[in-house]
C-alpha positions in Angstrom: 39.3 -38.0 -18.3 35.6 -38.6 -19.6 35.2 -40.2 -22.8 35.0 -38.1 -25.9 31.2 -37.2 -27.3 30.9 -35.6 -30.9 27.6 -33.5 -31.4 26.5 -31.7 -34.3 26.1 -28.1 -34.6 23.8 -27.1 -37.4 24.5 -23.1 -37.7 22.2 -21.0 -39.9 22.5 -17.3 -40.2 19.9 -15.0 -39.3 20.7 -11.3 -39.1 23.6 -10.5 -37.1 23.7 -14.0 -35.5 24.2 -17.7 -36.1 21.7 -20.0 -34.6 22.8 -23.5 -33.6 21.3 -26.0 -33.0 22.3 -29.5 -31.8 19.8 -32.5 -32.9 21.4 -35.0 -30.6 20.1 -33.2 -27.6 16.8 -35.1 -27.4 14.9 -31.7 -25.6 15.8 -29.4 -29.1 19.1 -28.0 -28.1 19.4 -24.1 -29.3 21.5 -21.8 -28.7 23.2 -18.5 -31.0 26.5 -17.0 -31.2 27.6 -14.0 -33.2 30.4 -15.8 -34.9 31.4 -19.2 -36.1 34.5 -19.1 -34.1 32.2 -19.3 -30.8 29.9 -22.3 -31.9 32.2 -25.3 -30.2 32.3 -23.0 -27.0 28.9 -22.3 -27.0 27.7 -26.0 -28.2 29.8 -27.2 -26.0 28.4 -25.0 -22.8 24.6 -25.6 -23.7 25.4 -29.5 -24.1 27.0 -29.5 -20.5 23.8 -27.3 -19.2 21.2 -29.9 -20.6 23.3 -33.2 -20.1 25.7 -32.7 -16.7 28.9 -33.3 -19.1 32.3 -31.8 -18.8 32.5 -29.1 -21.7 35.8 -30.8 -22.6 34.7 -33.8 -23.5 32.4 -32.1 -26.1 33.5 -32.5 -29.6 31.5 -30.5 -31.7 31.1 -31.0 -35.7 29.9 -27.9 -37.6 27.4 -27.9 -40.4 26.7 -24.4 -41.4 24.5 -23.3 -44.0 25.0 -19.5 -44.8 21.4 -18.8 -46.5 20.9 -16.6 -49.4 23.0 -13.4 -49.6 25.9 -14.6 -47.9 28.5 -15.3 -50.2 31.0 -18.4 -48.7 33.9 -17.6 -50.8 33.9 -14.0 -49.5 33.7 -14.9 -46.3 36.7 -17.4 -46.6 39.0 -14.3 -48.3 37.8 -12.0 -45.0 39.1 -15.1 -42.7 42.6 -15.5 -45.2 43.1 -12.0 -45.0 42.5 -11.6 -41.1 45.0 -14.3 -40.5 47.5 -12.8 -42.9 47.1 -9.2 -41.1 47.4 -11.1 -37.5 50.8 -12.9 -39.1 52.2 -9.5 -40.4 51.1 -7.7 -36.7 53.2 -10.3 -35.1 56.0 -10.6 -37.3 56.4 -6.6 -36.6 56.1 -6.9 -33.2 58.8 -9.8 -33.0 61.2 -7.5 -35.3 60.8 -4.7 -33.1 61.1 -6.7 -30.2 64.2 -8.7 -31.4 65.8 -5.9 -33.7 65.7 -8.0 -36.6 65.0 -6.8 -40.0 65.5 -8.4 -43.2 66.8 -6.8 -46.5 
């Protein structure tokens, strides 16, 4: 297995998409994704591109700087609250799969 390699991932937001990108790539590594949950993919694709690695040795280390308008604590209740409606989706599903209920 090849050694691990942490790069940086500097995300700023501009309109609908994040642009990244990854100052240890000596060429100017950039690259956008339309959410945060696809930056280590994508830094981790565009650092294999420029430097021949294997994408899973990539380790990638977000820095994101949301920009004016975009509210961080908003965006952390939207993430809380999608988990918690992903938890209550499956906990439905494994009751109705199980027949369990709970009184």
């Amino acid at each position: 297995m090849a050694p691990v390699t942490t790069y940086t991932a500097l995300c700023e937001r501009e309109g609908d998409w994040w642009v990244i990108t990854v100052p240890e790539l000596e060429t100017g590594g950039v690259t956008q994704a339309r959410t945060l949950d696809e930056v280590p993919a994508t830094v981790a694709d565009l650092v294999a591109l420029m430097t021949d690695a294997d994408p899973a040795s990539v380790e990638v280390n977000m820095k994101v700087h949301a920009g004016p308008g975009l509210d961080l604590g908003k965006i952390a209740l939207l993430a809380v609250a999608t988990v918690g409606t992903a938890a209550a989706v499956a906990w439905r599903m494994i009751r109705s799969a199980t027949g369990v209920s709970v009184r």
